[in-house]
N, C-alpha and C positions, 0 to 999 in steps of 0.2 A: 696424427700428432696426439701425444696423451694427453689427458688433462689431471692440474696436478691438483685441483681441488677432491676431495673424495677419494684419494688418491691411495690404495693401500701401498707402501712404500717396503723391499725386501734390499735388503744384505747379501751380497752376491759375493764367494769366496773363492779365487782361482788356488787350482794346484798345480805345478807345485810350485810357483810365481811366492804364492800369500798373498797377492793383491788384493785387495777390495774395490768395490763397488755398489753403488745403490741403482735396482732397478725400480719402476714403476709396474705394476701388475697390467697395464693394458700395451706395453711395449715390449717387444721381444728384447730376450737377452742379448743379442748383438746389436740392436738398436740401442742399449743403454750403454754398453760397452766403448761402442763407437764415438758417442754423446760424451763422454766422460774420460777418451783418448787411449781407452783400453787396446792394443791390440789382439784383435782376435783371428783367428783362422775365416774366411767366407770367401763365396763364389757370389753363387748366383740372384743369393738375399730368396730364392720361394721354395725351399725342401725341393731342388732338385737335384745339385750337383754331390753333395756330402761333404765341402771342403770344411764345415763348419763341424763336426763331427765330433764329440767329446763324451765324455762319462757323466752322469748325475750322480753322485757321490752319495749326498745325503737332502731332503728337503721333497718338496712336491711341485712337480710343473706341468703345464699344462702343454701340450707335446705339438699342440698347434697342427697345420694340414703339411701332410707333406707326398713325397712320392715312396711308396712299399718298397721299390728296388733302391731307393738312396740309404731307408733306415729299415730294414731285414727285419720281421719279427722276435728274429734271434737274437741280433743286435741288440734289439730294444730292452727284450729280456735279460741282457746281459748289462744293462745299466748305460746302453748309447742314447743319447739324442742330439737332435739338430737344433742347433741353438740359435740361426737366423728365423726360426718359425716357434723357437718356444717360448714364453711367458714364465715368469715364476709366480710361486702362488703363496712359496713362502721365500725364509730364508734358506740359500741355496749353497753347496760345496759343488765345484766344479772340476774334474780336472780336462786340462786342455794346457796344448801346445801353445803361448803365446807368440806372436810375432811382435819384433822390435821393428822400427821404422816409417810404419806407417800412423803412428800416432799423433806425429810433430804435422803432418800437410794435411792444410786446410781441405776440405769438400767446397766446393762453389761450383754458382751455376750461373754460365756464361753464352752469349751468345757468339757465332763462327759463321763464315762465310766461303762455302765451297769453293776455294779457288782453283781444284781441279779435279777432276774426274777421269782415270784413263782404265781400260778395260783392257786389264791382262791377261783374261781366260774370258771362253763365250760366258761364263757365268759368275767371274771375279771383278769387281773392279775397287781401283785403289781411289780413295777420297783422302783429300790434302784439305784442312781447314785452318783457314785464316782465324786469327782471335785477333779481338777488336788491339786499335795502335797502343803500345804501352803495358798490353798484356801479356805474361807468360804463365801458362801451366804448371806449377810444383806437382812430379810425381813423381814415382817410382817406374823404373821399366818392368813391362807386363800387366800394367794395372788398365785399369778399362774405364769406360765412362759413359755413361747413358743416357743417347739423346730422347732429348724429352718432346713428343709429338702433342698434335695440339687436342685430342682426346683424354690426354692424362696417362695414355701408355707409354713405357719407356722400350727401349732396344737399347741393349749393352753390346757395344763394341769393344777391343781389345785396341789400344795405343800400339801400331807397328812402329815407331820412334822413338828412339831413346831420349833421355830426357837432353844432354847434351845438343841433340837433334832438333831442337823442339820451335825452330821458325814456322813449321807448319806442325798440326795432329794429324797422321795418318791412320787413316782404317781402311781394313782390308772389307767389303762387305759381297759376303756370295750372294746371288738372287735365287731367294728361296720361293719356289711356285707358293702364289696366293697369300706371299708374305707382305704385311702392308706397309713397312717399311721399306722394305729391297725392289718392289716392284714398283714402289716412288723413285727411287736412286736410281732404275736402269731405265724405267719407261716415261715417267714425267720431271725429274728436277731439272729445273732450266740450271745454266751456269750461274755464277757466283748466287747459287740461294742460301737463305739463312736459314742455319738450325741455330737451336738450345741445348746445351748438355749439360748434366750433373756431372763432377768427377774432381777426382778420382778415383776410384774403388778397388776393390779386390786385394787378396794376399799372394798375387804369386809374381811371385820378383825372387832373386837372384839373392841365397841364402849367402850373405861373404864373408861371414865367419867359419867357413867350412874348406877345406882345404881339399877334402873329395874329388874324385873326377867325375863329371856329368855327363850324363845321356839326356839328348832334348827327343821327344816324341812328337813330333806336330800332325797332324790330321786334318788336309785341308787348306783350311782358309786358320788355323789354330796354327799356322805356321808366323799370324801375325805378334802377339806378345812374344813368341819365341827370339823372331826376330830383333825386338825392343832389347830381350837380356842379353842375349847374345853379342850384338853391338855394344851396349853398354859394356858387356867383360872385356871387348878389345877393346875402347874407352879408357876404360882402368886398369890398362893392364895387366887382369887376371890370366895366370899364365895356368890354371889346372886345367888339365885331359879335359876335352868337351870332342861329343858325337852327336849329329843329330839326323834321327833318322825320319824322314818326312814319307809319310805316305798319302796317296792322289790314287784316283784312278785308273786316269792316262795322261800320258805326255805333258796335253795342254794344261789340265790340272796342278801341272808344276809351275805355276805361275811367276814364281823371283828363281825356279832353280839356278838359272848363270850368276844370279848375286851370292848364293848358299855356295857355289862349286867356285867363286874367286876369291871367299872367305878359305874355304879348305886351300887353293891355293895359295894363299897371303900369309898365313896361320899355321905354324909346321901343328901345333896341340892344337886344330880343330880340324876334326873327319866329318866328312857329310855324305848320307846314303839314301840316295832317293830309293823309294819304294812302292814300286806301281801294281793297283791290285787286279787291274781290268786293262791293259794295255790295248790298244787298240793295232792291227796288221800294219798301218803305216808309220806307226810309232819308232818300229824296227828297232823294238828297248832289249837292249843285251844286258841291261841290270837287275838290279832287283825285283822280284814277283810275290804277291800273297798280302797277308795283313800285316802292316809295319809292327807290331808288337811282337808277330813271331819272330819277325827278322830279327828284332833285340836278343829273344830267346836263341835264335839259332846262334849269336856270334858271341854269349856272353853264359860261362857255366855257371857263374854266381855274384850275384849283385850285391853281396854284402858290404862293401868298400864303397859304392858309389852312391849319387845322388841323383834320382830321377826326374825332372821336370815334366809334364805331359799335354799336350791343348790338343782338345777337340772334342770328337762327338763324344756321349757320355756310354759308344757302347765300347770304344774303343779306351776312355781313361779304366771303367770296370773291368774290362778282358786284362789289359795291361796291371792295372793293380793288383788283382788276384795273383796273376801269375808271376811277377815279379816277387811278392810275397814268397812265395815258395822257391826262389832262386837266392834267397836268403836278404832282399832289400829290407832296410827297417821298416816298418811301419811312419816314421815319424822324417823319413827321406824320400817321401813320394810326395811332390807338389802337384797340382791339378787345376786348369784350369777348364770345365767341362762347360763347353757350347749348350749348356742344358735350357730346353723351353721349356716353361712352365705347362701341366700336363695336367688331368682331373685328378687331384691329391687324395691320401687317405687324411680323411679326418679322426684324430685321435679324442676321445675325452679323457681328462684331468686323472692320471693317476701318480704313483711315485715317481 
């Protein structure tokens, strides 16, 4: 938390918005953004994922820790940085993509009560949480929320519910070996236990001022936000082109594929294309094989038209961003929501 005594105080300038802002020199520029209802682009909030990603225009900031692979040295040289981890040090020009929407819903931290647990994959399982009588979650679909453990650590989970949805919060959570939240969820929570979560977070939600056809990418268990938009579009009756290609392993790792395959049933404009990288001989998969981002590549000569969506590991949002990039998608039509852990950062010191 800053403190505003002694506080050197900057003028923070979006382009090409013109908004303004005032940050505090000991809080990062999305922290004050946030605070002051600013929509900004972010993920993961620790320099890992690069949703946060914008130009430093003019001004001097202090570049904060982050991971080498989110902001390239090239990048940086080329006037990028990560603005969940940077500070400003004076006054700042920014240019960045803003998001509309998420400015109006509140952040709160509430407590919930596991009212179920069912285990869809030997290493997924879906948790249903109760909120106390009388309460309902304001959020956006895709947006995520972080339960708060009693060390002070958080885990960000992804909302699979749309908001429509929302008698229970669904998270999809995989158990990650020596993970110390996942190996509570599958080896000791008793039934109805109590967590604490912050939320809502994140910018990746279902852009509906765009008329574009979408492609979803989910990877995994990043099949959960997916899920949230996607229901939310039949919801609203968004009627544009949607594809979503989900890639797994094997088999079992297709965890809701019968709910994705009675969607493309039910939906003449939604296609769904599972995509298994490691199938297993009993699988007996006559479908798709390889890494889901090629698969996108193989069925689509040029992405200039469309709108990409993408969840999962961060090597699979990077593979897909690049290369999608050169199949002519915009820069500014690739959402991301990357599973990124926090990782030993580069620490930068204080230059332009």
């Amino acid at each position: 938390m800053h403190n505003e005594s002694n506080q050197a105080e900057f003028q923070i300038t979006l382009k090409p918005s013109g908004n303004t802002f005032k940050a505090f020199g000991d809080e990062t520029i999305l922290e004050a953004a946030l605070r002051q209802g600013i929509g900004m682009p972010y993920g993961c909030r620790n320099g890992a994922c690069g949703s946060c990603k914008g130009t430093l225009v003019s001004g001097e900031l202090d570049y904060g820790a982050y991971q080498e692979r989110t902001l390239k040295p090239e990048e940086k040289a080329a006037g990028k940085a990560l603005f969940c981890v940077g500070k400003a040090c004076s006054d700042l020009t920014l240019d960045i993509k803003e998001i509309g929407g998420t400015g109006d819903i509140q952040i709160r931290t509430l407590p919930c009560r596991v009212e179920k647990k069912e285990l869809l994959a030997p290493d997924v399982a879906v948790l249903s949480l109760k909120l106390p009588a009388q309460e309902r979650l304001q959020f956006l679909a895709g947006q995520y929320i972080d339960i708060l453990l009693k060390d002070g650590k958080r885990r960000s989970y992804s909302m699979a519910n749309a908001p429509h949805d929302d008698a229970y919060v669904q998270l999809h959570v995989r158990h990650v070996p020596d993970g110390f939240f996942s190996d509570f969820v599958f080896n000791e929570m008793r039934d109805r236990a109590i967590l604490r979560f912050e939320g809502p977070h994140g910018t990746f939600f279902l852009r509906e001022d765009s008329d574009k056809p979408i492609i979803f990418m989910a990877g995994g268990t990043g099949f959960a936000p997916i899920k949230a938009v996607v229901e939310h579009a039949f919801f609203s009756h968004v009627d544009r082109e949607m594809v979503l290609y989900w890639g797994c392993r094997s088999l079992q790792d297709l965890y809701m594929g019968q709910l994705a395959a009675q969607w493309a049933h039910e939906h003449p404009h939604f296609t769904f294309i599972p995509v298994l990288s490691d199938p297993k001989p009993e699988d007996n998969w006559q479908g798709r094989t390889g890494l889901v981002h090629q698969a996108i590549l193989d069925d689509f000569e040029s992405l200039a038209g469309y709108q990409v969506y993408a969840c999962g590991a961060p090597i699979m949002i990077e593979s897909g961003q690049a290369a999608f990039a050169e199949r002519g998608l915009p820069e500014d039509e690739f959402f991301a929501d990357s599973f990124a852990y926090a990782a030993p950062p580069v620490t930068s010191p204080t230059t332009l």
